[in-house]
C-alpha positions, -999 to 999 in steps of 0.1 A, spaced: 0 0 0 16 33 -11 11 60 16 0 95 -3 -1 135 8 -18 161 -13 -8 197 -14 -39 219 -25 -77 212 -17 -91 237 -41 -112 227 -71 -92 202 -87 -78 190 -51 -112 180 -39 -116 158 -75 -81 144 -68 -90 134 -34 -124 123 -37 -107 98 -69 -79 86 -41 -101 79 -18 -133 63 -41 -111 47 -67 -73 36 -56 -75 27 -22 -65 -4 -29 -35 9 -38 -32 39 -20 -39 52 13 -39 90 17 -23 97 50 -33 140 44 -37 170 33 -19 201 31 -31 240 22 -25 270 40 -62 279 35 -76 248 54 -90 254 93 -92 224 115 -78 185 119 -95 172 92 -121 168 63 -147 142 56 -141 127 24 -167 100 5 -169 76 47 -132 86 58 -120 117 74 -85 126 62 -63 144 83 -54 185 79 -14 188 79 -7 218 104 21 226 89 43 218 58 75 206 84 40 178 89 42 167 53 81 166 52 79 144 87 54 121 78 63 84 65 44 91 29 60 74 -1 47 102 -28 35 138 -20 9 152 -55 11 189 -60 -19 205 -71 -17 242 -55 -5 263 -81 30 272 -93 38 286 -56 35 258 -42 59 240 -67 88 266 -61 79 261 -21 77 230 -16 91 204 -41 124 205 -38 123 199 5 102 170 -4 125 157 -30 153 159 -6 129 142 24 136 109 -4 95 116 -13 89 106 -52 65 141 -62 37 147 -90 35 183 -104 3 192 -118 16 232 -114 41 227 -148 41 263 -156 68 263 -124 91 248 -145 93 275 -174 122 292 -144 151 279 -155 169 277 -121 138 261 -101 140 234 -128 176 227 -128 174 230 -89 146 203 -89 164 182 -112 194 178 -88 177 172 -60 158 141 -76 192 128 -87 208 134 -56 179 115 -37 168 92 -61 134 99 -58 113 107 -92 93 138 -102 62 129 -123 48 153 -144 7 149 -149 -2 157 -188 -29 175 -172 -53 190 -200 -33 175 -229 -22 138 -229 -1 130 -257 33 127 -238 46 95 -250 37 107 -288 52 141 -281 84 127 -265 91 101 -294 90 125 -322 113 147 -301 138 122 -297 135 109 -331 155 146 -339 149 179 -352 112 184 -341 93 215 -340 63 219 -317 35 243 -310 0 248 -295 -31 264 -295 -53 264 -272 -91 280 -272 -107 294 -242 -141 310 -232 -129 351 -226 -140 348 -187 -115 323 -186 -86 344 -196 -97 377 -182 -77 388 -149 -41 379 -165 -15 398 -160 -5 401 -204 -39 413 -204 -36 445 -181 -65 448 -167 -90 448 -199 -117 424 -207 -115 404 -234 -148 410 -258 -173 385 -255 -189 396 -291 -160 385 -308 -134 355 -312 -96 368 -312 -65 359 -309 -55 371 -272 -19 358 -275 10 348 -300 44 335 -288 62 312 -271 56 294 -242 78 312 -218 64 343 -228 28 325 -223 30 313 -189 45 347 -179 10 365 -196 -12 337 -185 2 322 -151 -37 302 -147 -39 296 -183 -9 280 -198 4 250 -175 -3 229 -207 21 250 -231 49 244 -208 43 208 -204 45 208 -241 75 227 -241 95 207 -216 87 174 -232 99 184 -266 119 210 -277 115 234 -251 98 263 -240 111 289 -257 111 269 -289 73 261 -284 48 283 -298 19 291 -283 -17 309 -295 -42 317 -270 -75 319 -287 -106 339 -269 -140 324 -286 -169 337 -269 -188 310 -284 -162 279 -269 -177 253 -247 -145 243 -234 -117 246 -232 -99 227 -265 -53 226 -265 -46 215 -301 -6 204 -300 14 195 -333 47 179 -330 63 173 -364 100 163 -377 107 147 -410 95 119 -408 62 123 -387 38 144 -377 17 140 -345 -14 164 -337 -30 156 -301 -64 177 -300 -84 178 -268 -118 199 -253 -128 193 -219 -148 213 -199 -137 237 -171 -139 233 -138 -174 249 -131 -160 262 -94 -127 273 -111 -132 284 -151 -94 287 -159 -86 251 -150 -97 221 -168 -112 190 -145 -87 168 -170 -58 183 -147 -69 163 -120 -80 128 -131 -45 131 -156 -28 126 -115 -55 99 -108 -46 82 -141 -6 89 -134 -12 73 -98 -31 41 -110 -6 37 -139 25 44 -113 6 12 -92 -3 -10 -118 21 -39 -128 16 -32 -164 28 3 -172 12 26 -200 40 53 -214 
């Protein structure tokens, strides 16, 4: 039985949890939660009342196998590298962290100095092993598009402070996928990913699309070198508690976590 912590309870937390709980407990037990926003020893879950951490010195003390980050990219520049080098295996869900350079390479050597792993989630996308394949196979070029409903987008930072119209579809954004996650810190976790698992983020390109009209939220990624071309399209519905995330985020962690137990592995 793998002992699990969570770091987050928002939106996509209480999904994660609820799965953990309702679907992989025979595999997993989850030993608590962490979030700074949280009051009280503990919350009732489907019949079992997981314990509140008090503190994230809790998390680092406890005997859990694999801590799953799903706070948002603070969290990941808090809190992953301590638990790397507490020997804890880590899932990021937050992969817009991982556009700063320096937190990367600092999370990279603490994994290798430790030996414990760092999974990233494919969150809204999927596609990883495809992606990762055609990268490797040499000279591969990658971008994304993704199309969002205006409300979703509105409130980020590239936007300053002005509404997108709700009239009439636009492009809000056009470059890469550092410059994206900068613009879009809620938005763009997914153009990272894609960045990181191919041939980097600022090689990626990225188009944010603002359709009044979209029912979803829909990531269209195109990997291509010479000899093949992969295009990964997915729409899934946002969060309806939390419009700029994508309830794919959290069951791509369930999915990771029953793969990660399962005696036959899916790449």
């Amino acid at each position: 039985m793998n002992k699990i912590a969570v770091i987050g309870y928002g939106a996509l937390g209480k999904i994660l949890t609820s799965a953990i709980v309702e679907k992989l407990s025979d595999s997993y037990e989850l030993k608590g939660i962490f979030d700074t926003a949280l009051e009280g020893e503990s919350v009732e879950i489907g019949n079992k009342n997981v314990p509140l951490y008090p503190s994230f010195d809790a998390v680092l003390a406890d005997d859990t196998d694999i801590v799953v980050e799903i706070a948002g990219v603070g969290a990941v520049k808090d809190y992953i590298t301590q638990l790397l080098e507490a020997n804890k295996d880590v899932v990021i869900t937050s992969v817009g962290a991982l556009a700063d350079d320096a937190l990367y390479a600092s999370i990279r050597r603490a994994a290798e100095a430790s030996k414990a792993k760092v999974h990233i989630t494919s969150g809204a996308i999927g596609g990883f092993d495809l992606m990762r394949t055609l990268y490797l196979m040499g000279e591969a070029t990658s971008d994304i598009q993704s199309t969002k409903a205006p409300k979703s987008l509105n409130g980020a930072p590239y936007l300053e402070g002005k509404d997108l119209p709700v009239d009439e579809k636009i492009v809000a954004f056009e470059g890469n996928a550092r410059e994206a996650i900068a613009g879009f810190p809620k938005n763009t976790n997914v153009s990272v990913a894609t960045g990181i698992v191919t041939s980097g983020v600022d090689k990626t390109g990225v188009r944010l699309v603002s359709d009044p009209e979209s029912k979803g939220n829909t990531h269209r990624v195109t990997v291509e070198n010479d000899r093949a071309k992969a295009v990964v399209e997915i729409t899934s519905k946002p969060d309806p508690t939390n419009p700029k995330s994508s309830i794919t985020a959290a069951w791509s962690v369930v999915a990771l976590l029953e793969n990660l137990a399962s005696p036959i592995q899916f790449f």
